[in-house]
Structures are given as structure tokens and as C-alpha cells.
C-alpha positions in Angstrom: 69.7 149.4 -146.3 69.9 150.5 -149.6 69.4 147.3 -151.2 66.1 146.5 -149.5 65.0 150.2 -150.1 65.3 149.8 -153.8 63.7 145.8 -153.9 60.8 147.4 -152.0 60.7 150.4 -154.1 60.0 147.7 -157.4 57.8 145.8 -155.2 55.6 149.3 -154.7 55.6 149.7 -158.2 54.8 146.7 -159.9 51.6 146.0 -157.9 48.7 147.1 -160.1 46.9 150.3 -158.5 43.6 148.6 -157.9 45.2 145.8 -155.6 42.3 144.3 -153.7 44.9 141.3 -152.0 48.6 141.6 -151.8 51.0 138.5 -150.7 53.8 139.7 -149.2 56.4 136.6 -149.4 59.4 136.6 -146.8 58.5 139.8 -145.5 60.6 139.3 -142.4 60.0 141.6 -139.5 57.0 143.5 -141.5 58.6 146.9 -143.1 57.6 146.1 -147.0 54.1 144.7 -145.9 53.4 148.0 -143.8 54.5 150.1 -146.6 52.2 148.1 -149.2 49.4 148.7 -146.4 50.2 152.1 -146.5 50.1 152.6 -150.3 47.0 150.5 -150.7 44.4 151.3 -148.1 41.8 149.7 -149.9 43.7 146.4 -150.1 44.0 142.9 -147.9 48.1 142.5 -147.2 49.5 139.6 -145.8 52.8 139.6 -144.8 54.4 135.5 -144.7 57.4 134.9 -143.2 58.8 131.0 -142.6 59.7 132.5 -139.0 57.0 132.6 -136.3 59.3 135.3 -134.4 59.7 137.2 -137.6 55.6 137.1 -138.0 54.6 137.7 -134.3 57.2 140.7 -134.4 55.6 142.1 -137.2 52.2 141.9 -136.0 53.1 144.0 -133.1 55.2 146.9 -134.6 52.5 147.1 -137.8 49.4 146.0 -135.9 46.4 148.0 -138.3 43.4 147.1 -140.2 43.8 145.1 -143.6 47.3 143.9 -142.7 48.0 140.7 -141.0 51.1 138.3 -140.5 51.6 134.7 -140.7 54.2 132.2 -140.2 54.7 129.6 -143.0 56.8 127.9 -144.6 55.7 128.3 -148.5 57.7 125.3 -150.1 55.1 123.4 -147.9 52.2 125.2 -149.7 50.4 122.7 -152.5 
């Protein structure tokens, strides 16, 4: 998808080279968060998706050290 290539293209670039902790909002099925794991070793990424299938689906296809998945619904979050 050519679209979600390009938005996770920007998303690559605009995280500062030193990231210690990256968010990764609505990261569905886990294909940006892997790649932001991949491109920050150093870093803590979580991927949060508002669906539990989305989060335990990611968890198993991207399963490494430093990146985890969660389920949550973020217009919940205070």
C-alpha cells in the first residue's frame, strides 16, 4: 500500500535519532512498530491498537526484544 508506505516512511523520519521510547498509536497488525524496532535497536516500542486481535496478532508475527503490543483504547487514556 503505497499510502501506508509513505505515512510510515514520515513516521521513520521524524523520530529523533536518539529515541529511547517510541509510541506507536493505531499500529494495527504491527508492520510500522516492527520497522521502528528495527531502526531503533536501542529503543522501547510500543505498538497500541484499540483492537485486542489487532495487538495479539502483532505480538506473534513481531515477537522480539524492546517491542511489545497492547490493546487500548486511547480516547480512554486521562
Amino acid at each position: 500500500n503505497p499510502r501506508a508506505d509513505a505515512a510510515i516512511a514520515y513516521a521513520l523520519a521524524a523520530v529523533p535519532p536518539r529515541a529511547r521510547r517510541i509510541l506507536d498509536l493505531g499500529c494495527g497488525v504491527g508492520w510500522s512498530s516492527h520497522l521502528l524496532a528495527q531502526r531503533f535497536p536501542a529503543a522501547e516500542v510500543i505498538g497500541a491498537d484499540l483492537s485486542p486481535r489487532n495487538a495479539t496478532v502483532a505480538g506473534r508475527l513481531f515477537a522480539r526484544p524492546g517491542l511489545r503490543f497492547v490493546a487500548a483504547d486511547l480516547g480512554a487514556w486521562p
